[in-house]
Every structure is written in C-alpha cells, then in structure tokens.
C-alpha beads as a LAMMPS data file, in Angstrom:
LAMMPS data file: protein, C-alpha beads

304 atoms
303 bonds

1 atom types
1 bond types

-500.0 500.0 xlo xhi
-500.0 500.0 ylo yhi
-500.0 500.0 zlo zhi

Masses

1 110.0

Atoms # bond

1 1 1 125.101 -323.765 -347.442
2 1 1 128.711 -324.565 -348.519
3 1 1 131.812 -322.420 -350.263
4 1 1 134.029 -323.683 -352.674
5 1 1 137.123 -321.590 -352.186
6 1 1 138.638 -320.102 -355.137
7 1 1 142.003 -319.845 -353.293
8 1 1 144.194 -322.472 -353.559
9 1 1 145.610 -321.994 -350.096
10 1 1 143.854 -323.217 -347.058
11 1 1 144.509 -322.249 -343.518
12 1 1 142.744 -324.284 -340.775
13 1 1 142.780 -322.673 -337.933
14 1 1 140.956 -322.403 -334.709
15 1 1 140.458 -319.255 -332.172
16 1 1 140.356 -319.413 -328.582
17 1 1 137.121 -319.638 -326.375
18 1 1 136.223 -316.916 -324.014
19 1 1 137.666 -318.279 -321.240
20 1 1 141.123 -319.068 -322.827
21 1 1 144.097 -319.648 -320.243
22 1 1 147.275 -320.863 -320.119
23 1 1 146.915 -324.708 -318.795
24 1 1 150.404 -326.529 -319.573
25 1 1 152.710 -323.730 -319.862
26 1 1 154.660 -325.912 -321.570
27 1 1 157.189 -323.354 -323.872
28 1 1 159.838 -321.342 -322.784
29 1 1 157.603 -318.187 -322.566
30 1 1 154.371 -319.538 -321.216
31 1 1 156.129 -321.103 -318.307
32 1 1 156.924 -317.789 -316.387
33 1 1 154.371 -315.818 -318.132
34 1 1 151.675 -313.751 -316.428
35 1 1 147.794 -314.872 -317.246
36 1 1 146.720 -314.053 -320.545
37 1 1 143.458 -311.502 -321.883
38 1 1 140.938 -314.186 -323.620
39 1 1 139.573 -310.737 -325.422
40 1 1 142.957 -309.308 -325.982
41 1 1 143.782 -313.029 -327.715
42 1 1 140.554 -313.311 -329.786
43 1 1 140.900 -310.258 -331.241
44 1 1 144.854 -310.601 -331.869
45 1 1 143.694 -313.990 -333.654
46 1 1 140.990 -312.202 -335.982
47 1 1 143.979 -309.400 -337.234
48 1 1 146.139 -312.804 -338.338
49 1 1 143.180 -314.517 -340.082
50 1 1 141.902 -311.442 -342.138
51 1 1 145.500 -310.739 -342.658
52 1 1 145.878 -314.319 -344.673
53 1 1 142.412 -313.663 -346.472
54 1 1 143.626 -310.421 -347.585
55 1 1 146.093 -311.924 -349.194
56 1 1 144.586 -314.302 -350.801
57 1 1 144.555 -317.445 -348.799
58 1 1 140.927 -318.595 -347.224
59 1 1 140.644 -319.330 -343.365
60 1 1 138.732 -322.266 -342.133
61 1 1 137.561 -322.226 -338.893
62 1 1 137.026 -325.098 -336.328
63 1 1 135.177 -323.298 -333.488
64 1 1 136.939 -322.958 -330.017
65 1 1 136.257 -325.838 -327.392
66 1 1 136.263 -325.330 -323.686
67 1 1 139.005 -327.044 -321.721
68 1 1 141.311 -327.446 -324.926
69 1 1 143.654 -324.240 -324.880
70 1 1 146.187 -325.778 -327.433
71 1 1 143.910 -325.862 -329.861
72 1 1 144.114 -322.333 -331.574
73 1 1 148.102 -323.618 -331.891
74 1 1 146.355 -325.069 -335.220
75 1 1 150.044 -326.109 -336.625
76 1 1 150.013 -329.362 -334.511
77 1 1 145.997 -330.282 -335.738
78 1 1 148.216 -332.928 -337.525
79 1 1 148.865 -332.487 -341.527
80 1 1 146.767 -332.533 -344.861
81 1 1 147.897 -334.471 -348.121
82 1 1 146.359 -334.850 -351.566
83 1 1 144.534 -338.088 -352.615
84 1 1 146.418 -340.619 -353.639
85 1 1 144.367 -340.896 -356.691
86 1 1 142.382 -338.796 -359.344
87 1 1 138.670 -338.295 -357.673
88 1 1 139.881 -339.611 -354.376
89 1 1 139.538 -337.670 -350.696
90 1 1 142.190 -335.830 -349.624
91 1 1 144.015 -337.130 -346.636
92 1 1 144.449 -335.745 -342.688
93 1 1 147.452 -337.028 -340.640
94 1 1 146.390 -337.195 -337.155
95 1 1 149.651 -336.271 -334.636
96 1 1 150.213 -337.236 -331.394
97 1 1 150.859 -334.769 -329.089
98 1 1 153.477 -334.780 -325.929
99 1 1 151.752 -332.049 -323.491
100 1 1 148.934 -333.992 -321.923
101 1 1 147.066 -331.502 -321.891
102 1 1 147.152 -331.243 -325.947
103 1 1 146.458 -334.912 -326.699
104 1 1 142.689 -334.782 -327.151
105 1 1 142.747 -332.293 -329.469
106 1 1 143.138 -335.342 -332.208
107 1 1 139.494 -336.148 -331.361
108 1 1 137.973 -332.630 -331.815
109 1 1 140.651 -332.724 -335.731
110 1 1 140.048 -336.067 -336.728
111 1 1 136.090 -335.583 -337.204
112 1 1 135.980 -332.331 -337.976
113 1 1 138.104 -333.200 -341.378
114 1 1 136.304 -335.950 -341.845
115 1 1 133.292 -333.467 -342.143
116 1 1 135.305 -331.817 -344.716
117 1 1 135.806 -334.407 -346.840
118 1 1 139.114 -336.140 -345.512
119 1 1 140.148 -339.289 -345.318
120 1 1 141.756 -339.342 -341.687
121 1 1 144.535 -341.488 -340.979
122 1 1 145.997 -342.127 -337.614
123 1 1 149.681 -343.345 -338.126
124 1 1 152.183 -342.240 -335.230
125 1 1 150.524 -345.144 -332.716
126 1 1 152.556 -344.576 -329.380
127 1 1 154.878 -342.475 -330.575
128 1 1 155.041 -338.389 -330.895
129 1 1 154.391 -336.525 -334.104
130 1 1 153.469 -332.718 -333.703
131 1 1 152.213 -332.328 -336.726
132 1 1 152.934 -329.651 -339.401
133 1 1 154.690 -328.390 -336.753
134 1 1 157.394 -330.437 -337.903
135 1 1 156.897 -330.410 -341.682
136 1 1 158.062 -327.926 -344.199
137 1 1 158.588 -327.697 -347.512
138 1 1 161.209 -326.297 -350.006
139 1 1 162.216 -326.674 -353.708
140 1 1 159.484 -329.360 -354.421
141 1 1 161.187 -331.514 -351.055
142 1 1 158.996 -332.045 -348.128
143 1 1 161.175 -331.453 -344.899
144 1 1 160.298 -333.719 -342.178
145 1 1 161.659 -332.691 -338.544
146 1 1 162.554 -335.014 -335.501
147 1 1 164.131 -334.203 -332.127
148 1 1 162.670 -331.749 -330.583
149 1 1 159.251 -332.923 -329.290
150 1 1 158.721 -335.357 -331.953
151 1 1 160.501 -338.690 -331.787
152 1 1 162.166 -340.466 -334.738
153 1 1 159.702 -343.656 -334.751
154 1 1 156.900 -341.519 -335.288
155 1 1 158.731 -340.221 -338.898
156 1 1 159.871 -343.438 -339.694
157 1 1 155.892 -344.441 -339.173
158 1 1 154.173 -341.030 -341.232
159 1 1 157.025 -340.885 -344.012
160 1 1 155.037 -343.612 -346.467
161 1 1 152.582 -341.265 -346.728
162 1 1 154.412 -338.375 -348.453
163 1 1 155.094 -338.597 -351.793
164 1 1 158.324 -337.335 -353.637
165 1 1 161.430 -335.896 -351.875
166 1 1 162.207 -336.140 -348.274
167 1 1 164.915 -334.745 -346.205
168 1 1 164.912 -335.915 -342.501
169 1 1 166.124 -333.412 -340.174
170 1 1 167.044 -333.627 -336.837
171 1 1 166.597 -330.245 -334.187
172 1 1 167.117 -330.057 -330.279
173 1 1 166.205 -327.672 -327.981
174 1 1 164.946 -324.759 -327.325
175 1 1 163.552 -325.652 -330.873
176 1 1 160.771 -327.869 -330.019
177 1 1 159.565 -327.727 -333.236
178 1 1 161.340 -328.180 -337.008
179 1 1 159.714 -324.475 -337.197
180 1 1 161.388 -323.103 -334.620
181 1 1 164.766 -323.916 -336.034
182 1 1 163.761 -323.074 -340.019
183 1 1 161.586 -320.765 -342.167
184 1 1 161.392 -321.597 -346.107
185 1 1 161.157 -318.271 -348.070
186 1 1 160.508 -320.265 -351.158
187 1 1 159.534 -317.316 -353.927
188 1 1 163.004 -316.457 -353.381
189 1 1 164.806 -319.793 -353.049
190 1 1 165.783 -319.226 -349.916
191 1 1 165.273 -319.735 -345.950
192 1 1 166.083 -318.616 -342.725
193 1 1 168.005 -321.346 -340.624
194 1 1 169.369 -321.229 -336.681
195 1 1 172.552 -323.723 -336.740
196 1 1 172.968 -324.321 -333.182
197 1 1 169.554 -325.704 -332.873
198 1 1 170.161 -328.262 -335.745
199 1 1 172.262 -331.424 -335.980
200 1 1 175.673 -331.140 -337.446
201 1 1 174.926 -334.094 -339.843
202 1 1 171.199 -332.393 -340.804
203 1 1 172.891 -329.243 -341.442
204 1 1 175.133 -331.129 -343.917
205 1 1 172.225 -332.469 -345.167
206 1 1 170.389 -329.504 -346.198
207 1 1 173.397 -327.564 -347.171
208 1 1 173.835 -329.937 -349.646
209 1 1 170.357 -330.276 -350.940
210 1 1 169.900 -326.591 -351.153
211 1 1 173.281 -324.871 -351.118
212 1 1 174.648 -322.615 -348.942
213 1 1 173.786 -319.783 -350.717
214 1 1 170.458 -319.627 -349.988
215 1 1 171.104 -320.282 -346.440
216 1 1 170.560 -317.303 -343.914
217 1 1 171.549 -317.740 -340.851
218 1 1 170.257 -316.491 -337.442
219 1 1 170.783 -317.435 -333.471
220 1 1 169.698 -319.136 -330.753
221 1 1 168.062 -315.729 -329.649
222 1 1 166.461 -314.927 -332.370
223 1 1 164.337 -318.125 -332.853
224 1 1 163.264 -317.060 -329.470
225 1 1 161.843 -313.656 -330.721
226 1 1 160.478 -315.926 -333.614
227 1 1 163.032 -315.416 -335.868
228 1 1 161.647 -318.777 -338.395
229 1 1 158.190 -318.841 -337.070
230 1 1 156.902 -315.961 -339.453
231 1 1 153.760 -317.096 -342.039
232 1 1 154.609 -316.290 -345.922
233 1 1 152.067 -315.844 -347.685
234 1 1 152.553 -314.964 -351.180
235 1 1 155.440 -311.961 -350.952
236 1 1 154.383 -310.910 -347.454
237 1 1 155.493 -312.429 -344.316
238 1 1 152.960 -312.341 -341.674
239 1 1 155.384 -311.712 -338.616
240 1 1 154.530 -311.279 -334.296
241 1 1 155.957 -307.532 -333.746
242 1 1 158.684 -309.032 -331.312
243 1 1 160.493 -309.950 -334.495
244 1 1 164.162 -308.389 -334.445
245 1 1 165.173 -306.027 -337.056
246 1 1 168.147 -307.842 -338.356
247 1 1 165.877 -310.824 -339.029
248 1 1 162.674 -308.377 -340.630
249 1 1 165.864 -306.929 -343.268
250 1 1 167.182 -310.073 -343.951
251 1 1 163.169 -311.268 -345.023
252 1 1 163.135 -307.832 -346.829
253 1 1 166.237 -308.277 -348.900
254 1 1 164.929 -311.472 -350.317
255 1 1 162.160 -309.235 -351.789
256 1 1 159.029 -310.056 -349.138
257 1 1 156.585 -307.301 -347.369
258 1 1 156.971 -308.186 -343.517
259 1 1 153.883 -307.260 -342.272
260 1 1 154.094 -307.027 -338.134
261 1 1 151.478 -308.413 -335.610
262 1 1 150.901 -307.129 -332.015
263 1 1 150.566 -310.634 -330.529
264 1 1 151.205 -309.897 -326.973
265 1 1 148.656 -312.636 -325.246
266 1 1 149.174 -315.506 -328.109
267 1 1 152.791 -315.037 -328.725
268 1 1 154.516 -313.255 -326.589
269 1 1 153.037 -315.040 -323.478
270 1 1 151.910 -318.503 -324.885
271 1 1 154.311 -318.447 -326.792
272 1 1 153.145 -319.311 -330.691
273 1 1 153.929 -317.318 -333.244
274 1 1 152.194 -316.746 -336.900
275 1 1 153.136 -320.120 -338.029
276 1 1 151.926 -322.016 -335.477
277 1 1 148.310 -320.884 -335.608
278 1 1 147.895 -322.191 -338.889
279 1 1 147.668 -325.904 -340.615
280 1 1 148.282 -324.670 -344.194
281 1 1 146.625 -327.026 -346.845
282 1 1 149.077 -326.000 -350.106
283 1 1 147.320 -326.216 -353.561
284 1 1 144.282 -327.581 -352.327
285 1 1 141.752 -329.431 -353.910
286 1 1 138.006 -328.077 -354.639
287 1 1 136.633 -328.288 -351.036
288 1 1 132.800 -327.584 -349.855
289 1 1 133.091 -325.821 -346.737
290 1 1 129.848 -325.153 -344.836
291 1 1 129.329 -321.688 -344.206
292 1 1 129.655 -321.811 -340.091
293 1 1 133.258 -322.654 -340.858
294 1 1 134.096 -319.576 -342.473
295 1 1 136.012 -316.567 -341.106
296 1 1 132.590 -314.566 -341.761
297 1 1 131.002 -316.224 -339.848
298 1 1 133.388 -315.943 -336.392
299 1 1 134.087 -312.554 -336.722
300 1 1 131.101 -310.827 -334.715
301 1 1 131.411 -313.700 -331.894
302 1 1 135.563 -312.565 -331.827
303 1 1 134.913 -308.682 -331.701
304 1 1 132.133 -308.898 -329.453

Bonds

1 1 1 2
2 1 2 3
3 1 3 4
4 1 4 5
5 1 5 6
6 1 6 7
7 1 7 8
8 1 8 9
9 1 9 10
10 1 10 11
11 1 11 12
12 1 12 13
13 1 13 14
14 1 14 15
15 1 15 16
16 1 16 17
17 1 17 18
18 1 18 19
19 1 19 20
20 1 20 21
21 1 21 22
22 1 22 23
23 1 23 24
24 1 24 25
25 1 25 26
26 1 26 27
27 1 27 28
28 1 28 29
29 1 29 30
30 1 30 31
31 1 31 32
32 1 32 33
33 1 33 34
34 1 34 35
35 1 35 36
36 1 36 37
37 1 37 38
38 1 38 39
39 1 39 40
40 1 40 41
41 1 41 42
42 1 42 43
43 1 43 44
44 1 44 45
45 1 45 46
46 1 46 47
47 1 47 48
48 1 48 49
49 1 49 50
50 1 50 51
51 1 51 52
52 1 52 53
53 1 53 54
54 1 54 55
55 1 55 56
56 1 56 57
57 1 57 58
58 1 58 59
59 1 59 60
60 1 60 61
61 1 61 62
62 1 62 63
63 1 63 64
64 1 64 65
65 1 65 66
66 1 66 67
67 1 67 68
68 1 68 69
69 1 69 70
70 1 70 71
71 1 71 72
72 1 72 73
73 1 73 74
74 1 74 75
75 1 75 76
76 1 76 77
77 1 77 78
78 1 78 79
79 1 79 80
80 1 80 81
81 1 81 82
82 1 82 83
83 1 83 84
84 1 84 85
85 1 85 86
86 1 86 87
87 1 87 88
88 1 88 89
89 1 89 90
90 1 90 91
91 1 91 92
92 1 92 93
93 1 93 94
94 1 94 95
95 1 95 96
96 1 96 97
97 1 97 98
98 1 98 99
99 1 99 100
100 1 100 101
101 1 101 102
102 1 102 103
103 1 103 104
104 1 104 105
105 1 105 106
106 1 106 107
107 1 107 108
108 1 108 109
109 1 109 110
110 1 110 111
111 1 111 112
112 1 112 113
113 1 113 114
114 1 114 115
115 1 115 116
116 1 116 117
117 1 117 118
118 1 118 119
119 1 119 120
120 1 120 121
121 1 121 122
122 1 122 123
123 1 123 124
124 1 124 125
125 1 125 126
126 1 126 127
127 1 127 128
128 1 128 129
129 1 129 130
130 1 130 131
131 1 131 132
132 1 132 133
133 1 133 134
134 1 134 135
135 1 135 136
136 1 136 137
137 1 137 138
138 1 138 139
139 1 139 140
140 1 140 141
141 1 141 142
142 1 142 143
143 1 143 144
144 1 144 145
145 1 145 146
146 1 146 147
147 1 147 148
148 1 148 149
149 1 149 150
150 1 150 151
151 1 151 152
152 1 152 153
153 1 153 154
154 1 154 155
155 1 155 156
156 1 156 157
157 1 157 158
158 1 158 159
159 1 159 160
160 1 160 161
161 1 161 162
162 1 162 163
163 1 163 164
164 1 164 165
165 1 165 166
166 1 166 167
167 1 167 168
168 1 168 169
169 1 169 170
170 1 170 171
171 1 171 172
172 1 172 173
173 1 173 174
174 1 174 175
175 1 175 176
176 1 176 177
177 1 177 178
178 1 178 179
179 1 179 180
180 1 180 181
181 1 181 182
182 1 182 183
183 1 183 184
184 1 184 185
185 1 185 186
186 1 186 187
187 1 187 188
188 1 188 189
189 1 189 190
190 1 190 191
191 1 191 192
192 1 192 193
193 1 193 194
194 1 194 195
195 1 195 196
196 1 196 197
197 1 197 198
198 1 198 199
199 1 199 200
200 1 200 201
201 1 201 202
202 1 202 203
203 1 203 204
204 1 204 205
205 1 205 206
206 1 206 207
207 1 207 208
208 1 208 209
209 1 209 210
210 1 210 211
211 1 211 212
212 1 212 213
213 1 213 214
214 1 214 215
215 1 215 216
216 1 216 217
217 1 217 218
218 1 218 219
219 1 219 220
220 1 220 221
221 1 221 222
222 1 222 223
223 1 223 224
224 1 224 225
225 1 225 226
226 1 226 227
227 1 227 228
228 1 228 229
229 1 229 230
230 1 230 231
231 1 231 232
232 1 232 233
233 1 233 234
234 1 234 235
235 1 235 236
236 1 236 237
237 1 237 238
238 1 238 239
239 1 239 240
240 1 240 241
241 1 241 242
242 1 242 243
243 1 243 244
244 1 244 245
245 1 245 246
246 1 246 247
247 1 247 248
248 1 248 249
249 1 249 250
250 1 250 251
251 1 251 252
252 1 252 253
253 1 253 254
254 1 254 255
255 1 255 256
256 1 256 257
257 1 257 258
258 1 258 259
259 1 259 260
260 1 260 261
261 1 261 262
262 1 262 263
263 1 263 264
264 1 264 265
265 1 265 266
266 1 266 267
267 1 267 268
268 1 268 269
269 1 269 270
270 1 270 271
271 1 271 272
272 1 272 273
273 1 273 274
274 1 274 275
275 1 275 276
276 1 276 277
277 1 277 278
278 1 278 279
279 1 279 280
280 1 280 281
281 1 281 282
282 1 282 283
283 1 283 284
284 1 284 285
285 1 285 286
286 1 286 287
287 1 287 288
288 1 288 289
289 1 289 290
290 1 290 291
291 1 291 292
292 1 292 293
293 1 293 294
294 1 294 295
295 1 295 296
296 1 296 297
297 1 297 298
298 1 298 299
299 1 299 300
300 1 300 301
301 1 301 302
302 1 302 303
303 1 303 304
C-alpha cells in the first residue's frame, strides 16, 4: 500500500531504537553529558514529528537501526534535489560524515531513497560533506556552508548539482554546522545570524546579497542554546524549550508562532536541536510512500 502526500513538504526523518545511547559524544553537549532515556527520546521525537504534520508538512520515516545512534540526527542523511528533467527521479546527495561512528549511516540512506524513488548520487569521494546540515536556503539562493565539519573540496565537488544561485559560506567553531551559525526566516525575508561564528569575508558576502536589514543578529551563546537551529514550518517555528527569550521575541517580531519542545535527552544532552532531526525535501514532487514509512505507522512502537 503506498501514500501520495498531498503536502508539498517532506521531512525524512528517523527515531531512535530502544536501546539508543550516546556513542561518539562528539558535540559540545554530548561530550560531558550524563546517559540519555531511549523512552524519554522516542517519545520527545514523536511530539516533533506530529508537530510538523500538524502543520502541514508529512513525516517519512526510515525505521531506527541498532548500533547507528546518529541516525535520528536526519539533517546529515545527505540532501534531496529535483530531477533534472520533466518525468525524471528526483535526486539524493549522499554526505560523508566525519564522526566514525556516523559514516555508515550513508548505506542504511542511500537504499532506502532509492526505494523511494531517488536517484542516489555519491559525490563528496574522500572528502566531508554533512549534508543538509550545511545547506540552506533564502530568497530563491541555495546557501552552501564549509568550515566547520565540512571541508571546502567536498562543496567544490556537490555544487554542480544545484541549480540557480549559490552563496558559499564559510563558519568555524563551535558552529559545526552552517545551521548552527544561521536560521532563514524566509516568510518574512529575514534570518537569524551569529557573526563571530562566520568568516569576515562570508559575512560580507551575505550582507550584500541580502542586506543588512534583514539581518538579526545573536551570540556565540545563544547558538549554543540553539539560537538558529529552530524548524520553520509555515509561520511557526518548531523550537527545543532551552531557546532564550531574546532569541523566541526576535522570531516573534518577524510575525512567526514559536512553538517550544521539551527535548531534554535529544537536545539538551546529544545535543541536536529541531533542525537537525529533519532532511526537509522543499516542494516535493508526487512521491509513493509505502505505508510502513509513515508516521502512523511508528507511533504505537514510540509510545509503547
């Protein structure tokens, strides 16, 4: 049996087993954190995925495997394109992860799109791409972010396959990610931006494509209470409850609903927000998606 989604907005995403634990501790907050509640997490990641199909988006879920706890951190599954021709298959960029303990989770992706309907490319050879962790978009540009984790080569390599605009950016840490250091509030022309984790010459760069203006600034500390690493979708901005309030009025004033998520076990120790449990598909094409890959289908197994 298979659903073609009337939303135009998918969200791959993928929850964590039953026996979920931290295994690389590789962020800032899972290095020191304590060990996490596999329960606790499931049932954190449910509230986030009905929150997205309540607003309109449709969830589709790659079930949990044993042994791979990045996986739920569904940003880095790579990135999805559009075909590069009427009637063809969508395309899948596979990344290349830098925690070892991440890198198979390209073999549990790559088929599991092709199942979908995907053509799957693998592009970024030896070098590190993290995925749409390190792609966002804004005023019809595609953003495409180096630095952090992921290495410049590995752009230069993925870059032919994005059509239209692109700024390169460059971010350092503790933004591992291009989302760490930027969140695109797009209904409102706008975006949250932390400075001193960018590149004086980026900054330039995007000031100048987008204008001060509709720049909104926030710190170092912030980003680390998730500052840019909320989920818009539609007018509401699906945030972890550690957000600060300066940040949640500043999202407010540009006319969004922040809606606030207790994510104690997958945020605030493993340390991903909203943003990085999802690998958002934007104005997808007509996909059949077999009914085990639906949220309906999980959500017994995640309560229970």
């Amino acid at each position: 049996m298979y659903y073609i989604p009337k939303a135009m907005d998918l969200y791959f995403m993928s929850p964590p087993p039953r026996d979920w634990e931290l295994r690389g501790r590789a962020n800032f907050r899972s290095r020191k954190a304590a060990d996490v509640d596999p329960l606790r997490a499931r049932r954190e990641w449910l509230t986030l995925a009905e929150g997205i199909e309540a607003l309109g988006g449709t969830v589709v879920v790659l079930p949990p495997v044993q042994g791979l706890s990045g996986l739920p951190y569904a940003a880095e599954a790579g990135h999805p394109l559009p075909a590069t021709r009427p009637g063809g298959r969508p395309r899948f960029l596979l990344p290349k992860m830098k925690p070892q303990h991440r890198v198979a989770e390209r073999t549990v992706w790559g088929p599991f799109m092709e199942r979908l309907g995907f053509e799957v490319i693998d592009e970024p050879g030896e070098f590190i791409w993290e995925g749409q962790g390190d792609v966002a978009w804004f005023d019809r540009a595609t953003l495409l972010f180096h630095g952090g984790r992921t290495d410049t080569h590995a752009v230069n390599a993925i870059r032919k396959h994005f059509d239209g605009e692109l700024l390169e950016l460059s971010v350092r840490e503790p933004a591992f990610h291009g989302n760490m250091a930027l969140l695109p509030l797009e209904r409102s022309r706008s975006m949250l931006v932390c400075a001193d984790v960018m590149h004086e010459d980026s900054l330039a760069l995007l000031e100048a494509r987008v204008g001060r203006d509709c720049l909104h600034f926030v710190s170092e500390e912030e980003i680390q209470l998730y500052a840019t690493n909320g989920l818009p979708v539609g007018d509401t901005v699906l945030c972890p409850s550690v957000l600060p309030q300066r940040v949640r009025k500043l999202i407010e004033r540009e006319g969004y609903t922040v809606a606030e998520l207790g994510m104690p076990e997958l945020c605030e120790k493993a340390g991903g927000a909203s943003r990085c449990l999802v690998c958002v598909f934007r104005d997808a094409p007509d996909l059949e998606i077999p009914s085990e890959n639906l949220l309906s289908a999980h959500r017994e197994d995640l309560l229970g």
